[in-house]
N, C-alpha and C positions, 0 to 999 in steps of 0.2 A: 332290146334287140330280139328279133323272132329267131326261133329255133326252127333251122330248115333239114331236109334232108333229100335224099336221093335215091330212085329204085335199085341202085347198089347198094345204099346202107340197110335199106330195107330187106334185100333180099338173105344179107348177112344177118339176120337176126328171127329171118323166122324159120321155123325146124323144116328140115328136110322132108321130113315123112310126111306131117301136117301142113306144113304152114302154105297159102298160097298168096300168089303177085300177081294182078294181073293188069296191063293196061286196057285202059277203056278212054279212049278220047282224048280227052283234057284231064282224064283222074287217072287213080293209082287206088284198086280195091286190094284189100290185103286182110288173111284172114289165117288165122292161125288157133295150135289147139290151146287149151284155157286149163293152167295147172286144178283150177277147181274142177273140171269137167264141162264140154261142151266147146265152142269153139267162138273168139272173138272177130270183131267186123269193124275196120276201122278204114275213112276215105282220106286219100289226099289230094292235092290238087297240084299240078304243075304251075311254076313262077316265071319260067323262061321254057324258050325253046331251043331244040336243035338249029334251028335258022336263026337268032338270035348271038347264042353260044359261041358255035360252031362242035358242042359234044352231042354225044349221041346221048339218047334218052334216058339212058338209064343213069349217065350223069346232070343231068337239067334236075336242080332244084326243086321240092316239094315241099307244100304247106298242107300239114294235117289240119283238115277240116270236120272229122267228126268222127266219131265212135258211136258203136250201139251200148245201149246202156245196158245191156243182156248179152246173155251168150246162148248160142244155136245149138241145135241137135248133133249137125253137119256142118261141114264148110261149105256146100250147096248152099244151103237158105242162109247162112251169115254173107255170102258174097250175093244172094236176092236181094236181102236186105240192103246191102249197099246201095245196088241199081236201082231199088225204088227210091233210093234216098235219092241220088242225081237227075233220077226223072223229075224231082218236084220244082 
């Protein structure tokens, strides 16, 4: 059975100061700071919709699709990173 989650689980878990959410389309970029230093980049993807549901976005189900295998400078270029990754 897959492990799913949702831009509220999400948002409960990455730091206030650092961490960012943000929707893009069909995905869910998320990027937060990296106890080693720098900041990680991880994509997910929506499984249902709000038309679907009938909940709002940030309850619709998310399947993590991928991580960078690095960690960034910023959370600028870790959430670049992400959008190049869905450009492909």
């Amino acid at each position: 059975m897959k492990d799913f989650t949702t831009m509220e689980k999400l948002q409960m878990k990455v730091s206030a100061t650092y961490g960012s959410l943000l929707k893009f389309g069909d995905y869910v970029l998320v990027t937060d700071a990296c106890y080693k230093g720098g900041f990680t980049a991880d994509i997910y993807e929506f499984v249902e919709t709000p038309e679907e549901t009938g909940l709002s976005d940030i309850e619709c189900r998310l399947n993590h699709i991928g991580s960078a295998g690095q960690t960034f400078p910023d959370n600028g270029h870790a959430i670049k990173w992400c959008m190049e990754q869905i450009a492909k």
